[in-house]
MMTF fields as JSON, N, C-alpha, C and O atoms, coordinates in Angstrom:
{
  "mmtfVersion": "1.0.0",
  "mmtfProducer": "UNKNOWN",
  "numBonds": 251,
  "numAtoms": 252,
  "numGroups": 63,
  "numChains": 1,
  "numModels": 1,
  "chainsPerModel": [1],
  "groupsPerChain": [63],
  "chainIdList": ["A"],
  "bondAtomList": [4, 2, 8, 6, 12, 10, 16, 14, 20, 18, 24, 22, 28, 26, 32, 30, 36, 34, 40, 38, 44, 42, 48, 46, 52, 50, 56, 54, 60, 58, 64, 62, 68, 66, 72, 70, 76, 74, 80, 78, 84, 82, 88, 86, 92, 90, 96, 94, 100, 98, 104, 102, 108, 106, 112, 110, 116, 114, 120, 118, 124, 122, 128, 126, 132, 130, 136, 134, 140, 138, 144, 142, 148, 146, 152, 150, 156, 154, 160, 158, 164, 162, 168, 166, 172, 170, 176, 174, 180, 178, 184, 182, 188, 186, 192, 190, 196, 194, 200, 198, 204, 202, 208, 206, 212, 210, 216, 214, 220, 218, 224, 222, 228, 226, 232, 230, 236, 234, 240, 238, 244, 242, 248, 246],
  "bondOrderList": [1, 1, 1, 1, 1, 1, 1, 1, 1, 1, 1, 1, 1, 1, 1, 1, 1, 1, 1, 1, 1, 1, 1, 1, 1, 1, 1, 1, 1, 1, 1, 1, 1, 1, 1, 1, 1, 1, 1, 1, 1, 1, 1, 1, 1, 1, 1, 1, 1, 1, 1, 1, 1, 1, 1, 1, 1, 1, 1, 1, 1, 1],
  "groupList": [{"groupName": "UNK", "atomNameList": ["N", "CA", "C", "O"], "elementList": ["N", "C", "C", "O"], "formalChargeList": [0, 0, 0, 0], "bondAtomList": [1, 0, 2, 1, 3, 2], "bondOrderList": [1, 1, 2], "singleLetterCode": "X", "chemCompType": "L-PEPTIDE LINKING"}],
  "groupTypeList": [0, 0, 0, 0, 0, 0, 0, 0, 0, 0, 0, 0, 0, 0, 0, 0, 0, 0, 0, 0, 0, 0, 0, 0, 0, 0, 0, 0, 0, 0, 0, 0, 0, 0, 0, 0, 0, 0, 0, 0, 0, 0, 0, 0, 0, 0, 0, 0, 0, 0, 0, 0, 0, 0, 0, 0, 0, 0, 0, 0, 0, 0, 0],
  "groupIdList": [1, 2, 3, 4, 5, 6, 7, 8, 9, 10, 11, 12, 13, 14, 15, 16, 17, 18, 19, 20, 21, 22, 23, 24, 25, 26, 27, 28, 29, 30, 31, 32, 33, 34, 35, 36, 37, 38, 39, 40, 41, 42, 43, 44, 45, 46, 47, 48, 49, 50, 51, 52, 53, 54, 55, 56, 57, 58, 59, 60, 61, 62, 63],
  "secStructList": [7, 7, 7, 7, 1, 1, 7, 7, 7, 2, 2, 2, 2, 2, 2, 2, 1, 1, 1, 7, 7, 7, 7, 7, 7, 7, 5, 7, 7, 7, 1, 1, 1, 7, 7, 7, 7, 5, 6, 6, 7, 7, 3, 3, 7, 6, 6, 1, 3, 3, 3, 1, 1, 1, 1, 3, 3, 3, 3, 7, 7, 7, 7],
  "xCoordList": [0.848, 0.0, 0.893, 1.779, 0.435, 2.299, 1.286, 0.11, 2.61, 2.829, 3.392, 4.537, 3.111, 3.839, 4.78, 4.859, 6.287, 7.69, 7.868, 8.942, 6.911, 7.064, 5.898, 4.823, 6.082, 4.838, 4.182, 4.837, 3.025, 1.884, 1.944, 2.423, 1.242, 1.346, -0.26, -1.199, -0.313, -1.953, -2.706, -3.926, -1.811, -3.064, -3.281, -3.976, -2.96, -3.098, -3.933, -4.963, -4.006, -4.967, -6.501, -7.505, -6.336, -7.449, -8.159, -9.39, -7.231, -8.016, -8.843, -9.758, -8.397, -8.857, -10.216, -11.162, -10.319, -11.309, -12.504, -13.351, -12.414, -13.223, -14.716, -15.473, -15.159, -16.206, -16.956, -18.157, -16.057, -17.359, -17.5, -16.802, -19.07, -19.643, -20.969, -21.762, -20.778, -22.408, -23.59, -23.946, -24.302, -25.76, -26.833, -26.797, -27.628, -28.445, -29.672, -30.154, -30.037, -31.131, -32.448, -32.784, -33.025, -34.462, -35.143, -35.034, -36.125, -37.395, -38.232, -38.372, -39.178, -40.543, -41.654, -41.539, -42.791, -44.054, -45.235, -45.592, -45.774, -46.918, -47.895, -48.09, -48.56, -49.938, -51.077, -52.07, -50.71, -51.867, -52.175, -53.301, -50.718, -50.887, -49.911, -49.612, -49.537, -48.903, -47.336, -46.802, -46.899, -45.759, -44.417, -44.131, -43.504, -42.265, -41.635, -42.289, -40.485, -39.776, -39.001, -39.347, -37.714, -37.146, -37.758, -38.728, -36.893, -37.552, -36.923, -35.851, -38.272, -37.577, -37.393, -36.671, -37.828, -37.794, -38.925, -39.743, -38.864, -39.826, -39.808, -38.829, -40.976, -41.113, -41.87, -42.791, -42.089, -43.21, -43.366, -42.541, -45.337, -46.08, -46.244, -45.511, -47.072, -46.978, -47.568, -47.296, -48.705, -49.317, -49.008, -49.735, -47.628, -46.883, -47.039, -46.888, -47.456, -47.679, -46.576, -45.942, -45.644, -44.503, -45.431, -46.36, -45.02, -45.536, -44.285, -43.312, -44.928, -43.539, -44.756, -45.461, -44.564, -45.459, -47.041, -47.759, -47.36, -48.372, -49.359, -50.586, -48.478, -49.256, -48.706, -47.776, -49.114, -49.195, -48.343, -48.736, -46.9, -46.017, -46.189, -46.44, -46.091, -46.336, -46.837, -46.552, -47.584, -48.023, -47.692, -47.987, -47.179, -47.046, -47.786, -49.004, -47.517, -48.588, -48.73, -47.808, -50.548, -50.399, -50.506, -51.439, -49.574, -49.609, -50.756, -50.485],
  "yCoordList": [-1.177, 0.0, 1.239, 1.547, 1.892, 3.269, 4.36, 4.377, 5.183, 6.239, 7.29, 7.208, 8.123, 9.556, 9.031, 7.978, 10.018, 10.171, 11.003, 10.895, 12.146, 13.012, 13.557, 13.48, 14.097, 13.984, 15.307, 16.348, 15.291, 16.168, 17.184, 17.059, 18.333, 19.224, 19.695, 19.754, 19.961, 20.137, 21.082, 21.239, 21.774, 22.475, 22.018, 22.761, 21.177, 20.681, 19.629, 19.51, 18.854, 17.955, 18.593, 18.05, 20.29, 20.541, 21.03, 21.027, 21.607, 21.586, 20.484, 20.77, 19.435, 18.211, 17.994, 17.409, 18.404, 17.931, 19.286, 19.269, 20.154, 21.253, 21.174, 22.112, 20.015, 19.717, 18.737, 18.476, 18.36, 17.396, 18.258, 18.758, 18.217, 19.383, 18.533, 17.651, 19.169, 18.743, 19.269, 20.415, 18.237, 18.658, 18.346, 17.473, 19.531, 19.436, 18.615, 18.518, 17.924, 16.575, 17.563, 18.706, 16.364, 16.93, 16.327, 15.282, 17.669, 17.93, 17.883, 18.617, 16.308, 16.495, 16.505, 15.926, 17.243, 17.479, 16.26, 16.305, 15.266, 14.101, 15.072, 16.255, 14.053, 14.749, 14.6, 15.317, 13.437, 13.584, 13.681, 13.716, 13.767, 13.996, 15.584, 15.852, 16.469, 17.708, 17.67, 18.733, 16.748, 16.539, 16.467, 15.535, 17.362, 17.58, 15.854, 15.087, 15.412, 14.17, 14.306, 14.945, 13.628, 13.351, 12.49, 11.741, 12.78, 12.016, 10.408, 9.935, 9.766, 8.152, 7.671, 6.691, 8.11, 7.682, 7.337, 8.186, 6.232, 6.088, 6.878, 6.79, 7.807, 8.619, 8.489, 7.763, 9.014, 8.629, 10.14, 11.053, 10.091, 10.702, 11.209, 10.802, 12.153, 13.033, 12.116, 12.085, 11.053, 10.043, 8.705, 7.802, 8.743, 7.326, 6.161, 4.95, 7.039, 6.107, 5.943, 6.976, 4.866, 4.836, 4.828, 4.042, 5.754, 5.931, 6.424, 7.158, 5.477, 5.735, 5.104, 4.096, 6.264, 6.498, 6.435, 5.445, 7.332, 7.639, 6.667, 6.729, 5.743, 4.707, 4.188, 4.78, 3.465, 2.984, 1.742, 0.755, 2.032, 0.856, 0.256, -0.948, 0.895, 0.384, 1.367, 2.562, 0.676, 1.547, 1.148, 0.152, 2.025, 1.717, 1.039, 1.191, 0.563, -0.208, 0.463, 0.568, 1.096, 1.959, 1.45, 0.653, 1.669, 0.961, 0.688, 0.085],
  "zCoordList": [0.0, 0.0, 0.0, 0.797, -1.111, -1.142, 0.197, 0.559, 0.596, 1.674, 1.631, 1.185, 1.872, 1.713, 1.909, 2.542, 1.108, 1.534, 2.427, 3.019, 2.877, 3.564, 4.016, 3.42, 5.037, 6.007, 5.806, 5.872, 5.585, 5.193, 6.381, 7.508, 5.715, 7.033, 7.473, 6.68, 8.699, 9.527, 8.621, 8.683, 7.678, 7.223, 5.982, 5.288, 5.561, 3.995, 4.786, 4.122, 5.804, 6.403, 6.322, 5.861, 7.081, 7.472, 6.431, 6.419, 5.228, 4.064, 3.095, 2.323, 3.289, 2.728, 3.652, 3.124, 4.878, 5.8, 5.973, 6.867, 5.195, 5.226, 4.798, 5.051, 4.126, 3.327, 4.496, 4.568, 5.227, 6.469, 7.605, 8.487, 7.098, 8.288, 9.219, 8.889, 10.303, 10.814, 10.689, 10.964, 10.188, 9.424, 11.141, 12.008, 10.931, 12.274, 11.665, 10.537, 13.24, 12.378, 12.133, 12.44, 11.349, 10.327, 11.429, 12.069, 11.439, 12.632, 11.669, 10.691, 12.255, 11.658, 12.729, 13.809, 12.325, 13.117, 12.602, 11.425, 13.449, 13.178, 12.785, 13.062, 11.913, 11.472, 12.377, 12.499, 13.04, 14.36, 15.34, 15.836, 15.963, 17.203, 17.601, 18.765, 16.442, 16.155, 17.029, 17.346, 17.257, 18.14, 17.648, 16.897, 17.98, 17.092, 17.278, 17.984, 16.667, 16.464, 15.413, 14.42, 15.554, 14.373, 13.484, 13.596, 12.447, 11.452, 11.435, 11.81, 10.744, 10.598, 11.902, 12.085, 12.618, 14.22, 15.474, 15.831, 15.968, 16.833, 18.032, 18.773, 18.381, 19.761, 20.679, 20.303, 22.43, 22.989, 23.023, 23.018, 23.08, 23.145, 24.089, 24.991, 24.406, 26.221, 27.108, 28.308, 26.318, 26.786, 27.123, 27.538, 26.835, 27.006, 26.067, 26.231, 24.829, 23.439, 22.887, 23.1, 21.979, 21.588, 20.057, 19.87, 19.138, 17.702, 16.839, 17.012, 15.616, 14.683, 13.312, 13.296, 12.245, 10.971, 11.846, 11.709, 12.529, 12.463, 13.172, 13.246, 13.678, 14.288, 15.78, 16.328, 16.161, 17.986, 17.588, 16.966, 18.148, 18.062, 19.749, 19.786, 21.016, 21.73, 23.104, 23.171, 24.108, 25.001, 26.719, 27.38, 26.963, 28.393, 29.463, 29.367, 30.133, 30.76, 32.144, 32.953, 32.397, 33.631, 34.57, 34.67, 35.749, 37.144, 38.242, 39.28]
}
């Protein structure tokens, strides 16, 4: 596997690395129950509903 002959310097590194940035996650709002969540992601509800697409994946069980 070939290797530099000579060793790169921090800013020719940090230029190569200038293009990876952090992307802030995508906020989506349910259509039915108006509740912010990421997207593609299962959330609980204020009600202790676990929902993911709009539907009842699972529910807490009250004591």
């Amino acid at each position: 596997m070939p290797n530099p002959k000579r060793r790169h310097s921090a800013s020719r590194r940090d230029k190569r690395r200038t293009h990876y940035k952090a992307v802030p996650a995508t906020i989506a709002i349910d259509k039915t129950t108006g509740e912010t969540h990421l997207s593609h992601r299962a959330y609980f509800t204020t009600d202790g509903k676990l929902m993911y697409n709009g539907q009842v994946v699972f529910e807490k069980a009250s004591k």
